[in-house]
Wavefront OBJ file of the C-alpha trace (Angstrom):
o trace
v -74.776 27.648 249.002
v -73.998 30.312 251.002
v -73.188 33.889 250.602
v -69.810 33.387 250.124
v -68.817 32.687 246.180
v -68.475 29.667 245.140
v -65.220 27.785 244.502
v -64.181 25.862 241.337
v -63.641 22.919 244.039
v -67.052 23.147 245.146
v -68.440 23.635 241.816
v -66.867 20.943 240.995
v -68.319 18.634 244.098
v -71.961 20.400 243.730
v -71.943 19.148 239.751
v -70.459 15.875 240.587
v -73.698 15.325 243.251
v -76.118 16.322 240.652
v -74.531 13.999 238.474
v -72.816 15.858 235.875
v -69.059 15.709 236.593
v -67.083 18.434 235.053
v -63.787 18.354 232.857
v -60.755 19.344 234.915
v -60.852 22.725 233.138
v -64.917 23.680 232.930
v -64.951 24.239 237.271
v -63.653 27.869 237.114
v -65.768 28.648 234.129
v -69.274 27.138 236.121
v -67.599 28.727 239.683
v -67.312 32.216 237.664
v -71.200 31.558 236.257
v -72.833 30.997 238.961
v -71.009 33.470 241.330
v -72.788 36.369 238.144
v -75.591 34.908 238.368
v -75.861 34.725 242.524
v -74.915 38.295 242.151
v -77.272 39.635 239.382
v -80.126 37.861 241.589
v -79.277 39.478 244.672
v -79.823 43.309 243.314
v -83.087 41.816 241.963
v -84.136 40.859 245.099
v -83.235 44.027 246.696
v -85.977 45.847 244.130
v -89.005 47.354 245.669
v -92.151 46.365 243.336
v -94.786 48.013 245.605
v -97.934 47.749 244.637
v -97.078 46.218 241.069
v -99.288 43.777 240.129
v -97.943 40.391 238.898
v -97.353 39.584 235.001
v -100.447 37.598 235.214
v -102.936 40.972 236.043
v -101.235 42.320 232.641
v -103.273 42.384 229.472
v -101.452 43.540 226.003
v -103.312 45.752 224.185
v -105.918 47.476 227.193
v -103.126 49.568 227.986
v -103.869 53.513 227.729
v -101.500 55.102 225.816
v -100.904 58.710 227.155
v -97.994 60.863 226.186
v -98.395 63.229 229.280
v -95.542 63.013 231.570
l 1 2 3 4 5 6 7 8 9 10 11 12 13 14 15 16 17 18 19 20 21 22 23 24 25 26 27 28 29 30 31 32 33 34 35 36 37 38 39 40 41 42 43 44 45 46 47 48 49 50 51 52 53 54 55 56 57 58 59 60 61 62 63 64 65 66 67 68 69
């Protein structure tokens, strides 16, 4: 896909490939999904982490709890 939003035609096509044809009215619906989700991924990926470790380095409960700001 590229980064132009997907169609209900090609929504239609790309479900149809993976083997899950839609009903004549569901294509908009998945077109209008996947376009949000395309674009709520995109300002995700423009985040800077740094030098944040991955969720795997995190431990619950050896956190320090300090108030000071």
């Amino acid at each position: 896909m590229s980064a132009a939003e997907l169609t209900p035609p090609e929504a239609a096509l790309w479900a149809d490939r993976a083997g899950l044809p839609l009903p004549a009215d569901r294509p908009a619906a998945v077109a209008a999904t996947a376009n949000h989700i395309h674009a709520v991924v995109a300002v995700l990926r423009e985040l800077d982490f740094g030098d944040t470790p991955p969720a795997a380095a995190y431990r619950a409960g050896e956190e320090m709890h300090d108030a000071a700001v």
